[in-house]
C-alpha positions as CSV (number, residue, x, y, z in Angstrom):
1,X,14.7,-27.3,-21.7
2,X,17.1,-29.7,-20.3
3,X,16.8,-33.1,-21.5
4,X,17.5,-35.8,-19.4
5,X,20.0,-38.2,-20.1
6,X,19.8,-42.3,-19.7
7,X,21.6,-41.6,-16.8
8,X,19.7,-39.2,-15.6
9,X,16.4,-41.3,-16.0
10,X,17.9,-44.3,-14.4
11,X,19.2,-41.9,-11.4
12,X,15.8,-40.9,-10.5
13,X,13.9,-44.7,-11.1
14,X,16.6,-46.2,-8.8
15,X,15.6,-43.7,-6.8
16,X,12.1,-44.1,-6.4
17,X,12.7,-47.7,-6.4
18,X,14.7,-47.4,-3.4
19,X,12.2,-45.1,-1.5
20,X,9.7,-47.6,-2.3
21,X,11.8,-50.2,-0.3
22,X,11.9,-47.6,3.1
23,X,8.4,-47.3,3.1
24,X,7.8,-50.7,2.4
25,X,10.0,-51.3,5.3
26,X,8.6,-48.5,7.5
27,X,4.7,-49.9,7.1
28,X,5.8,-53.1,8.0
29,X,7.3,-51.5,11.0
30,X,11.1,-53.1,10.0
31,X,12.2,-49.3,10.2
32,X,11.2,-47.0,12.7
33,X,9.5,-43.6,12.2
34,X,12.2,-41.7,13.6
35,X,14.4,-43.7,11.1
36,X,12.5,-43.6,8.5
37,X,11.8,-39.4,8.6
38,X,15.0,-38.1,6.9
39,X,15.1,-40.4,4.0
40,X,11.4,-39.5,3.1
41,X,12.5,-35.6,3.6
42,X,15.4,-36.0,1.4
43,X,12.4,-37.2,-1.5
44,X,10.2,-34.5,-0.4
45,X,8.1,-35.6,1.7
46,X,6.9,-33.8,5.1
47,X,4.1,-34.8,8.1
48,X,2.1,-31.9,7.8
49,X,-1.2,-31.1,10.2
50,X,-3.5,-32.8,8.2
51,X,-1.8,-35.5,6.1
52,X,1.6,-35.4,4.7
53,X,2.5,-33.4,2.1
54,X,4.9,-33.7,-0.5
55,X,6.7,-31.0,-2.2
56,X,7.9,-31.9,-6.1
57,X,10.8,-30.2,-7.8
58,X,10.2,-28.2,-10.4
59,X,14.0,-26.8,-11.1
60,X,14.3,-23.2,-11.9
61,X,11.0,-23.2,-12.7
62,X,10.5,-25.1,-16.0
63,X,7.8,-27.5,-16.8
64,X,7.1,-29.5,-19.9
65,X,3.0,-30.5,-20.8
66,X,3.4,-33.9,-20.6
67,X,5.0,-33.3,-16.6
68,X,2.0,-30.4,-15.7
69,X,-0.1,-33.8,-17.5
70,X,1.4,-36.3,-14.7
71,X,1.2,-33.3,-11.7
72,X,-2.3,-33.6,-13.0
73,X,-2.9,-36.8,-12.7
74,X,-1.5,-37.5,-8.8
75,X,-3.8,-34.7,-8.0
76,X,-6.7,-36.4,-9.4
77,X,-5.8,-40.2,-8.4
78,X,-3.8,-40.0,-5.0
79,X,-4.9,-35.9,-3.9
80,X,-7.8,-34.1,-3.5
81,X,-8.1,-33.0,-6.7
82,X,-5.6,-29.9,-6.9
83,X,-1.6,-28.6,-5.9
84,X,-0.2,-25.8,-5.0
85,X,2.9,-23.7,-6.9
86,X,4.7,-22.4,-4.3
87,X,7.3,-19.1,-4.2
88,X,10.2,-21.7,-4.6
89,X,8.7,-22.9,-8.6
90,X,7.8,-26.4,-6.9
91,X,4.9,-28.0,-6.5
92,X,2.8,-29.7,-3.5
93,X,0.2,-31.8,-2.8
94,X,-1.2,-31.6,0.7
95,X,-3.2,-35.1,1.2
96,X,-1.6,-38.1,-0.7
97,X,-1.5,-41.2,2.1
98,X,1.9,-42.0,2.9
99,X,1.2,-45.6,1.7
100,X,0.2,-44.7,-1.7
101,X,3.5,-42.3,-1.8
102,X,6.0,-44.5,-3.4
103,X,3.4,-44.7,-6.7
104,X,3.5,-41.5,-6.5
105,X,7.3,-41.4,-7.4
106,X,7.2,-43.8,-9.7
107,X,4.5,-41.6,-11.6
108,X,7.1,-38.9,-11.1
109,X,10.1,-40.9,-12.5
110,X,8.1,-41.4,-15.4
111,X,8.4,-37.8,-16.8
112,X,11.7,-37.2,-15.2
113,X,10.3,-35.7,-12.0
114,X,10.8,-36.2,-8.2
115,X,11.3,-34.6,-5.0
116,X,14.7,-34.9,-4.0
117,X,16.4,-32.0,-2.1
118,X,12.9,-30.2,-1.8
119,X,13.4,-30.6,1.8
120,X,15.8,-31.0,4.1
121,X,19.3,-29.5,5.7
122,X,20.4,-29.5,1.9
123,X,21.1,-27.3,-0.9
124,X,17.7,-26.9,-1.9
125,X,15.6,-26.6,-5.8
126,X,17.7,-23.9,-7.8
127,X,15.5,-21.1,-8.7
128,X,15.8,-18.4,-11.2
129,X,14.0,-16.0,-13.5
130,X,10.5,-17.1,-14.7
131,X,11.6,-15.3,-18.2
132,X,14.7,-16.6,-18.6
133,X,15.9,-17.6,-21.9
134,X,13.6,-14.8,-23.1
135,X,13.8,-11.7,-21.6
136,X,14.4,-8.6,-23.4
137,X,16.8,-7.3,-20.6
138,X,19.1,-10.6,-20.2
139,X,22.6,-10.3,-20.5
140,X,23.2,-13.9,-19.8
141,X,20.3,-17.0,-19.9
142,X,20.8,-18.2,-16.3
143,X,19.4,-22.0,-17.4
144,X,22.6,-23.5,-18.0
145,X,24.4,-22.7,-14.9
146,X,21.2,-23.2,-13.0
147,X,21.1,-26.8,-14.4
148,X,24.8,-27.5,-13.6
149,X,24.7,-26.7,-10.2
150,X,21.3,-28.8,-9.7
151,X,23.5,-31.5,-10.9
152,X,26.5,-30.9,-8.4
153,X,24.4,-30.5,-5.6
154,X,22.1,-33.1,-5.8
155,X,23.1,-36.0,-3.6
156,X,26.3,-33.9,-2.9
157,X,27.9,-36.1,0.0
158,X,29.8,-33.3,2.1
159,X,26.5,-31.4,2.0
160,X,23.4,-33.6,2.5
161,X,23.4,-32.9,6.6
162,X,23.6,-28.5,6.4
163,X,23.0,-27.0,9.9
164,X,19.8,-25.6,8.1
165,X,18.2,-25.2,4.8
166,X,20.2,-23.5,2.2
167,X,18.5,-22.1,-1.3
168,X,20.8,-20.4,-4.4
169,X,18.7,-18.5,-6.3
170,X,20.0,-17.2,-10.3
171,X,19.1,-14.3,-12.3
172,X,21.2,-13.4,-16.0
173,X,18.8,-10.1,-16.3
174,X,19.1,-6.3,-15.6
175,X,15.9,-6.9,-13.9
176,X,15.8,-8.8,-10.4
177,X,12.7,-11.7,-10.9
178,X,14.7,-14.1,-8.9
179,X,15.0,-12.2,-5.3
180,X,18.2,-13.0,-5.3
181,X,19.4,-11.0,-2.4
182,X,16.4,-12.9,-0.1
183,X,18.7,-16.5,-0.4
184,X,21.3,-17.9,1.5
185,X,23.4,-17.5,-2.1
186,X,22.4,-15.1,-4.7
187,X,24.1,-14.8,-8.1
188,X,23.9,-12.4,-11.0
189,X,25.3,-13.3,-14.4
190,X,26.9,-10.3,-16.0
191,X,29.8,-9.4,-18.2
192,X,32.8,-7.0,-18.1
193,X,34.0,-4.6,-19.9
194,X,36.2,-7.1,-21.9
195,X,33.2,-9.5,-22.9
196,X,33.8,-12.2,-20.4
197,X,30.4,-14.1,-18.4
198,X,31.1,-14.0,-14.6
199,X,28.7,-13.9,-11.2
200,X,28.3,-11.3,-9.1
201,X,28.3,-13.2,-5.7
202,X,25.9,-12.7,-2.7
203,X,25.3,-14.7,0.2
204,X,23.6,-14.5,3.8
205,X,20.1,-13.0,2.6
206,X,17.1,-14.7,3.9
207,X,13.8,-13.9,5.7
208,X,12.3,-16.2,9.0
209,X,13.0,-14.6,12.1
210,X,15.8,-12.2,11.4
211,X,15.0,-10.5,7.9
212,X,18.6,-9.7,6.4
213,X,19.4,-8.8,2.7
214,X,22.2,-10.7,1.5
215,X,26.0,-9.6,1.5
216,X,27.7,-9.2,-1.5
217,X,31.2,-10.8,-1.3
218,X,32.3,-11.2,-5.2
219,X,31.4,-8.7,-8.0
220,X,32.9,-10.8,-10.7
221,X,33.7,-14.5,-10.8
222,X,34.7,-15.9,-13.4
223,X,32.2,-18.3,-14.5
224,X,34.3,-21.4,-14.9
225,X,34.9,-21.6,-10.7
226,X,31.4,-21.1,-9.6
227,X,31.0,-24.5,-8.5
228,X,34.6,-24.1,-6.5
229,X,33.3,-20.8,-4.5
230,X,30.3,-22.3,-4.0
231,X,31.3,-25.3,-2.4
232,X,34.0,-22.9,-0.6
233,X,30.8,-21.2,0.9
234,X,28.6,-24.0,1.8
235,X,32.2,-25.8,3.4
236,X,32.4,-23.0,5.9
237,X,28.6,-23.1,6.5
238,X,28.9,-26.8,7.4
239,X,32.2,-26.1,9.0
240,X,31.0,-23.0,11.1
241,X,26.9,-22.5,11.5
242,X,24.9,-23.5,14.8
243,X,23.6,-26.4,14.7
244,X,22.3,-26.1,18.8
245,X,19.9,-23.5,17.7
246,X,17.6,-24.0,14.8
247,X,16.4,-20.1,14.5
248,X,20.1,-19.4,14.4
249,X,21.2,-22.4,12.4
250,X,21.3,-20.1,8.7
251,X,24.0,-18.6,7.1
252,X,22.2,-15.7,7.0
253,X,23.1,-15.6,11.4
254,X,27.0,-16.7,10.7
255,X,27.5,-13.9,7.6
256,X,25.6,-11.1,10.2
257,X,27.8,-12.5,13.2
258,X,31.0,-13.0,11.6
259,X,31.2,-10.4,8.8
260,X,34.4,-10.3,7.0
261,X,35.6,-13.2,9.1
262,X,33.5,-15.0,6.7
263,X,34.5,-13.8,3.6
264,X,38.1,-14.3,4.9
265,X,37.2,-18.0,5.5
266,X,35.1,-18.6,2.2
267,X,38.3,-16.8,0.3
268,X,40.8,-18.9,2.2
269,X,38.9,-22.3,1.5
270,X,38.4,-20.9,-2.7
271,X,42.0,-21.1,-3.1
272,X,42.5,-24.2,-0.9
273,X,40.5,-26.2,-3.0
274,X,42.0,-24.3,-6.7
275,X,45.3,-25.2,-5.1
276,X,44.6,-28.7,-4.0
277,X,42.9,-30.0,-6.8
278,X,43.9,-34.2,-6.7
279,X,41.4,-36.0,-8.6
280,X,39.5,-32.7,-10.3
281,X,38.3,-31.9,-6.9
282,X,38.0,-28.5,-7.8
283,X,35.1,-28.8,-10.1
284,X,36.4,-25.9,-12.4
285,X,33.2,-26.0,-15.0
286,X,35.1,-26.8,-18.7
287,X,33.2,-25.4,-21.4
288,X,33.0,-28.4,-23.1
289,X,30.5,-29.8,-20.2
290,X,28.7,-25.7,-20.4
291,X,28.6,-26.3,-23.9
292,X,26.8,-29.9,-23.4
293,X,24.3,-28.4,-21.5
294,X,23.9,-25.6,-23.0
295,X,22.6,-27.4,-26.0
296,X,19.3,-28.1,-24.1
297,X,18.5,-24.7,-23.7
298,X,18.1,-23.4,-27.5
299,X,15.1,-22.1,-29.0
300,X,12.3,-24.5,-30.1
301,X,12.3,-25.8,-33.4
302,X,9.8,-23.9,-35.3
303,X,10.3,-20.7,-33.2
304,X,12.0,-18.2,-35.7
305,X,11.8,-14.5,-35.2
306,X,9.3,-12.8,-36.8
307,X,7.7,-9.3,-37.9
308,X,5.4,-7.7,-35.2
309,X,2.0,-8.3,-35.8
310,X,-0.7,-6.3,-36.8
311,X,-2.5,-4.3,-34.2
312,X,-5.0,-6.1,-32.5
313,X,-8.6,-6.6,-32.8
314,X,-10.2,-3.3,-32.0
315,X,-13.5,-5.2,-31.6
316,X,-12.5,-7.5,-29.0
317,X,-13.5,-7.1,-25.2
318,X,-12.0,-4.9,-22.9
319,X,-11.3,-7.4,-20.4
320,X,-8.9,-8.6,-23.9
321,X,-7.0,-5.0,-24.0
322,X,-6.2,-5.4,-20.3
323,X,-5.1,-9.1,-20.3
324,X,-2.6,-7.4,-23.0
325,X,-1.6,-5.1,-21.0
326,X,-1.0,-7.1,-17.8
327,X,-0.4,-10.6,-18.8
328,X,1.6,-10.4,-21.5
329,X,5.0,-9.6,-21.5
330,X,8.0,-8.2,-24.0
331,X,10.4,-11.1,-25.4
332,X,13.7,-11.4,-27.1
333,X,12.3,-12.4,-30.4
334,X,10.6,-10.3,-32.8
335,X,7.2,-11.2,-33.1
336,X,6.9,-13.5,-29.6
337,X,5.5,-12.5,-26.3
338,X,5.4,-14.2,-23.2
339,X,2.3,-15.4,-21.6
340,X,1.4,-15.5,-17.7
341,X,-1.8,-17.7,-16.9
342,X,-2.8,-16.0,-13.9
343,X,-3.6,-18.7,-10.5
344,X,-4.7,-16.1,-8.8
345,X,-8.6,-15.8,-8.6
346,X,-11.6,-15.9,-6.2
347,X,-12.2,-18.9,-4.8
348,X,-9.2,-20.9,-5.0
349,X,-5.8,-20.1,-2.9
350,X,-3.4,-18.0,-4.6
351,X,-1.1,-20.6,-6.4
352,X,-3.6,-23.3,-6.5
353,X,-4.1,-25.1,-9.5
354,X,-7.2,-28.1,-10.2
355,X,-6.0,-31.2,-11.8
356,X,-8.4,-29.8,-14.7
357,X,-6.8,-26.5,-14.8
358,X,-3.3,-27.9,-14.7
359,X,-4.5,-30.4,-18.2
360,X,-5.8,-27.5,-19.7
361,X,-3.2,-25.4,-19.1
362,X,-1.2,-28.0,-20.8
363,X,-3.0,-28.2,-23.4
364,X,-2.9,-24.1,-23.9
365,X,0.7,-24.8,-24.0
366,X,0.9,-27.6,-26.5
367,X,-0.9,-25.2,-28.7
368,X,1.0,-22.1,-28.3
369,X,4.1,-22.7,-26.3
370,X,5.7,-25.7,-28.1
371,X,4.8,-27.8,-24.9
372,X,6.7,-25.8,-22.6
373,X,5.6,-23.3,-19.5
374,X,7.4,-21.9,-16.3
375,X,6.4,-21.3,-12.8
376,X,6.9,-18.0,-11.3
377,X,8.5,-16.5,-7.8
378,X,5.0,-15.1,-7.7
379,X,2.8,-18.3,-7.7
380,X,1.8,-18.2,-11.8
381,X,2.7,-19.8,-14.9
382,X,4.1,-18.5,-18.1
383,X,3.9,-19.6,-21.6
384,X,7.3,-18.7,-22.8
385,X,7.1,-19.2,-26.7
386,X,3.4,-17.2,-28.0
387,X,3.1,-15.7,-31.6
388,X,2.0,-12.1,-31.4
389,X,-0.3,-13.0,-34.2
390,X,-1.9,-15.8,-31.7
391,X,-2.5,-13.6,-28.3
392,X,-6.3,-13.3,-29.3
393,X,-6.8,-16.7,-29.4
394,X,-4.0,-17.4,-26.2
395,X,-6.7,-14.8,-24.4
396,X,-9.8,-17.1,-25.3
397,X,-8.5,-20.4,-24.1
398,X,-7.1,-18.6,-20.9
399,X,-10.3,-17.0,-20.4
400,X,-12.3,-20.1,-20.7
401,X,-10.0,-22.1,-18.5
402,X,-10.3,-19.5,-15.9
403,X,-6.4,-18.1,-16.4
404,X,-6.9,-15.2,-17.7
405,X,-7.5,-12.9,-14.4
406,X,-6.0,-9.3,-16.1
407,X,-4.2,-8.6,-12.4
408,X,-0.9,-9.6,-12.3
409,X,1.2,-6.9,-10.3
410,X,-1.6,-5.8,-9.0
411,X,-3.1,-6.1,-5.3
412,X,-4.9,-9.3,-6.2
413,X,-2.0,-11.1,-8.0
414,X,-0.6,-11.9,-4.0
415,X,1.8,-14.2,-2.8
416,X,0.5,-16.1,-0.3
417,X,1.2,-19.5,1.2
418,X,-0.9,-22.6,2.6
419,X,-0.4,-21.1,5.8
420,X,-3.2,-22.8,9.2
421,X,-5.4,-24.5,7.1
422,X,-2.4,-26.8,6.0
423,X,0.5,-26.6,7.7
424,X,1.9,-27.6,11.4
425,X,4.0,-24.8,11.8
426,X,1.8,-22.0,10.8
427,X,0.0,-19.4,13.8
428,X,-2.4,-18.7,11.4
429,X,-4.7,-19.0,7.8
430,X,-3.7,-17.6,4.9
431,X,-6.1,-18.8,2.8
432,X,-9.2,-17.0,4.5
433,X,-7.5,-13.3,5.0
434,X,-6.1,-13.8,0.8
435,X,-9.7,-14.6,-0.2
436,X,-11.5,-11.5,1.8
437,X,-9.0,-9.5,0.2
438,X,-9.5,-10.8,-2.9
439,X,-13.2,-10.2,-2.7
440,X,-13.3,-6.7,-1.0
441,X,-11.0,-5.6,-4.0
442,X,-12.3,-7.6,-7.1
443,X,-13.4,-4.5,-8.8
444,X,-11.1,-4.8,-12.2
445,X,-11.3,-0.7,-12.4
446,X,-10.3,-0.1,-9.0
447,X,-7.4,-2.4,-8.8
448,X,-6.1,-0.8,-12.0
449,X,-6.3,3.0,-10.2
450,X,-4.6,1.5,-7.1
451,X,-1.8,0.6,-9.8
452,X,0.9,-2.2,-8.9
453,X,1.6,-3.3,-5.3
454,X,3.4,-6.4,-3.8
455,X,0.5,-8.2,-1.5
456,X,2.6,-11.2,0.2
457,X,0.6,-12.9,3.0
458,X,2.8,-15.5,5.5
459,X,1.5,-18.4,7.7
460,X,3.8,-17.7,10.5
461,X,7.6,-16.2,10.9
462,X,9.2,-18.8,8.6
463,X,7.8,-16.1,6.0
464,X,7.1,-18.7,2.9
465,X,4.5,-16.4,1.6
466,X,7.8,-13.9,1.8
467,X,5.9,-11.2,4.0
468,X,9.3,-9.4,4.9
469,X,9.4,-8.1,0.6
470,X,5.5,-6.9,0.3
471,X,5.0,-3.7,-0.5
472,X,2.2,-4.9,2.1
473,X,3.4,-7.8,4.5
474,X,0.9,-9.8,6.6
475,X,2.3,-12.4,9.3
476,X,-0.1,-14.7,11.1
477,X,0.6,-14.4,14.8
478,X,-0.7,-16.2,17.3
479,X,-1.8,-14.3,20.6
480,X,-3.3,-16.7,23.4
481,X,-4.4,-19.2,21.0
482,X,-5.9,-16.8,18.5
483,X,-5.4,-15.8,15.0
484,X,-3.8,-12.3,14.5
485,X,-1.8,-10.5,11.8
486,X,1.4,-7.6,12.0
487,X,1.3,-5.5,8.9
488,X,4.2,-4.2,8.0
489,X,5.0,-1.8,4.8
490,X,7.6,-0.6,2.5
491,X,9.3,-4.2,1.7
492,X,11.2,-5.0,-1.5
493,X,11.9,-8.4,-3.7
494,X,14.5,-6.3,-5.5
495,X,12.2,-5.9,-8.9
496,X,12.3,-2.5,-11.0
497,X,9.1,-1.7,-9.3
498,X,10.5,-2.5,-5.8
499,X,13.9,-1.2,-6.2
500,X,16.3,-2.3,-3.9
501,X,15.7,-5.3,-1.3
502,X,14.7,-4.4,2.0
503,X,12.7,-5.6,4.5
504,X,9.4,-3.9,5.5
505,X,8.5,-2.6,8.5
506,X,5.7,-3.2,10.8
507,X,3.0,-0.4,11.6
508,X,2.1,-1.0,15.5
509,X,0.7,-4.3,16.8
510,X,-1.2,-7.0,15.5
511,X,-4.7,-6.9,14.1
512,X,-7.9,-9.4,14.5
513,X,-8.3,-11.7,11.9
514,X,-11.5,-9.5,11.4
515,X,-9.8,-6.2,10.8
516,X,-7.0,-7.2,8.3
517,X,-9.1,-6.6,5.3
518,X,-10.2,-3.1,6.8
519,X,-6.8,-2.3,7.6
520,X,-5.5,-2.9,4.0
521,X,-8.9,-0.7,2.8
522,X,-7.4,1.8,5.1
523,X,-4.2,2.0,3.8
524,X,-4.9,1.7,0.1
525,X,-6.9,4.7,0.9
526,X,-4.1,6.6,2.5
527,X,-1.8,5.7,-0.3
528,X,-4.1,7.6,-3.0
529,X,-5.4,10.8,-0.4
530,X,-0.9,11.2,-0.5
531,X,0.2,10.2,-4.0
532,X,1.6,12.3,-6.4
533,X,0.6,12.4,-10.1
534,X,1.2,9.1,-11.5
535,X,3.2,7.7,-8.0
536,X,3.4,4.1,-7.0
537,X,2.1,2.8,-3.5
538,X,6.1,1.8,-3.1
539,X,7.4,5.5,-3.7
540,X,4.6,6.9,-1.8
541,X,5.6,4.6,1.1
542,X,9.1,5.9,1.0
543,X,8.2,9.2,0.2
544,X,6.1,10.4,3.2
545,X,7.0,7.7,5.7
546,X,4.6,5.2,8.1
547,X,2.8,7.4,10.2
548,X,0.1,8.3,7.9
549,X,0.0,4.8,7.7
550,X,-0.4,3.8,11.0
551,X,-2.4,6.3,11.6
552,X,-5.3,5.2,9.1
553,X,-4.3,1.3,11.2
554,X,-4.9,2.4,13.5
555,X,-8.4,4.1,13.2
556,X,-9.3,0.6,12.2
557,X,-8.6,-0.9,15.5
558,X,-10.4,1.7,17.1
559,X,-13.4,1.6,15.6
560,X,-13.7,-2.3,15.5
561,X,-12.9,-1.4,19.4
562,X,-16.0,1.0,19.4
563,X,-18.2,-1.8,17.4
564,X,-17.4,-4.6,20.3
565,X,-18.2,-2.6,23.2
């Protein structure tokens, strides 16, 4: 993991101390609110419906014990006792007083944490592969050049006031566990024929409103002028996007509306900057700096491979041979597996964590996983550094600190985000329609015949429970001051499973709040009456099309019709 520098730690206690002195100044009424607001968004902190709510940066996932330790500790001293890992790998808390904020931060600062650029018309928490570093299929770890562009782009002066949002997202893998093609930039690590590390380049992809995959405008840059394009990009952005129209404000509007006009301009500003470079304005990335980095992001000391272990115990519980099966996961190193500890379980919100659960989950990861764990695109956490020979005893503490749910891919193991119950933009609860689901399919046996689906479950049309790449998408709606859902099918995040992005599509109008979990019943059902031998609920999906689908929808709202009259 990247270790911070004196710099570093002094750049992130300056700045708590100097949010400390706006709200200081804002309670005592010295600066106003409307002053006040986009400092405290460029630390992370929002108004939401309830109280504020502040999002912490967890960058490209990574997360030592001592930090899950402090995370712990705000929810138990300023929160209600719990957070919430979100899509982005972050972290939020949903009822800290804005008064008590600033300790907050400093608790933060204290383990090299904060919440700068986690909100904002700014170039947002890098995110990448929850197994990089350790995946079997990585042509390139992604850490490094994920931790060099956190560095450039926090505080980044030409970029702090974007027309909009704007999230990179890196993978270094053949396999896609970044959505890259879902962000306003996506890159791919890769090398050609000739050995050399370069990005394939995409940009424009995003979900909200207007669901668009992104564009790809580079296959191969050459890793040393990342920095450059990107800040060729994010110039014409600034230069070009709406900023009259907030739905229309993304790049994801400009790339659809311009087309090669944008490429044209991004290429144009690349080689102004290479050929205008007073002062090392170019950022060209020297491997001497890569190299610096890159030394944070080596194998733990200890962590040698090793030969596979011995079969398992054939005496242990079943629920054991499935948590092997769905929980743990192929590594790099001979005799290593990584670990996911699953969040996703009845009775909490998919992603929450207790301050308890996030102690003894560092605690877990002390034990096994040299201190270190990783937050996933899909709301978990990972141990990245297990010993074959220890997955028995991984399984025991995960069972007993409720972890060790054996679902992940499966129906259960949803996306979802805090949706009505928390935030002021959302039409509708998540919360509520993920638990009934939850419930109606907790059968372990069932869920495994069903086989692996994408369940992702959004608020409202800013999609941060990523409804537009479920297999199954549900999007709170709100009809006449009601809650309803659109289902759509056939999504993609880009995964092996998935295949290639795409956006689902919707299957007739909205449902009641009451029908959802019949309508997903109805569908599941459809999808195994139609599959073929050993066929996934994606392939089936694109195999015989929506109308069977719909159809079984469809039945639903009739007979809920039938039931009220």
């Amino acid at each position: 993991m990247y270790q911070y520098t004196e710099f570093d730690k002094q750049f992130v206690r300056q700045r708590a101390a100097q949010y400390r002195d706006q709200l200081e100044r804002n309670l005592s009424g010295e600066l106003l609110d409307d002053e006040f607001k986009p400092l405290r968004l460029q630390n992370g902190w929002y108004v939401q419906r309830h109280a504020p709510m502040l999002r912490v940066a967890v960058p490209y996932g990574e997360l030592t014990s001592p930090q899950l330790r402090a995370l712990a500790t705000i929810a138990r001293d300023y929160d209600r006792g719990y957070g919430h890992f979100t899509t982005r790998q972050n972290l939020q808390y949903n009822w800290i007083p804005l008064d008590r904020s600033a300790d907050v931060m400093d608790v933060l600062a204290a383990v090299n944490m904060h919440g700068i650029q986690t909100s904002g018309n700014c170039i947002r928490n890098i995110t990448s592969d929850a197994l990089a570093g350790i995946a079997p299929d990585e042509i390139v770890d992604p850490r490094p050049y994920c931790e060099l562009l956190r560095q450039w782009s926090t505080l980044h002066p030409e970029f702090a006031f974007l027309p909009r949002k704007f999230k990179i997202a890196v993978t270094g893998a053949r396999e896609d566990r970044a959505a890259i093609a879902w962000h306003d930039v996506g890159l791919r690590l890769l090398k050609n024929d000739a050995g050399e590390i370069g990005f394939k380049v995409l940009v424009g992809g995003g979900m909200g409103r207007t669901p668009v995959i992104g564009t790809t405008i580079r296959e191969f840059l050459p890793w040393q002028q990342i920095l450059v394009f990107i800040e060729a990009i994010v110039r014409v952005y600034n230069r070009y996007g709406r900023r009259d129209n907030m739905y229309k404000a993304r790049i994801k509007i400009l790339v659809k509306a311009e087309g090669q006009k944008f490429i044209d301009a991004v290429n144009a500003e690349f080689v102004n900057i290479l050929e205008n470079d007073e002062g090392g304005r170019a950022h060209l990335l020297p491997q001497a700096e890569l190299d610096r980095v890159a030394q944070s992001f080596t194998v733990p000391a200890g962590v040698q491979a090793e030969a596979e272990a011995a079969p398992q115990n054939l005496d242990a519980p079943k629920a054991y041979a499935r948590w092997l099966e769905r929980n743990v996961h192929g590594h790099r190193l001979s005799g290593y597996r990584a670990v996911t500890l699953s969040l996703k379980r009845s009775g909490q919100a998919p992603g929450d964590a207790t301050a308890d659960q996030m102690d003894l989950a560092a605690d877990i990861a002390d034990r096994f996983s040299h201190g270190e764990l990783r937050v996933t695109h899909d709301q978990n956490l990972v141990l990245p550094w297990v010993r074959q020979a220890d997955l028995q005893a991984v399984w025991q503490a995960a069972h007993d600190a409720s972890f060790a749910t054996p679902n992940i891919g499966l129906l259960t193991d949803m996306i979802a985000c805090p949706g009505g119950d928390f935030c002021a933009l959302a039409n509708a609860r998540s919360i509520p329609i993920a638990e009934e689901i939850t419930q109606r399919f907790a059968e372990i046996d069932e869920l495994y015949d069903i086989g692996d689906i994408d369940l992702h479950i959004s608020g409202c049309i800013n999609s941060c429970g990523h409804h537009h790449s479920g297999h199954i998408g549900i999007l709170g709606v709100d009809k006449d001051g009601k809650e309803w859902y659109q289902i759509s099918l056939g999504g993609s995040d880009g995964s092996v499973i998935s295949g290639n992005s795409f956006a689902g599509k919707v299957i007739g109008p909205s449902f009641a709040a009451d029908e959802v979990t019949d309508v997903i019943e109805a569908v599941i059902e459809t999808y195994q009456a139609s599959r073929a031998a050993n066929e996934l609920f994606i392939d089936t999906v694109k195999r015989i099309g929506l109308d069977p689908f719909k159809t079984s929808a469809n039945a639903v709202r009739r007979s809920t019709a039938l039931a009220h009259a």
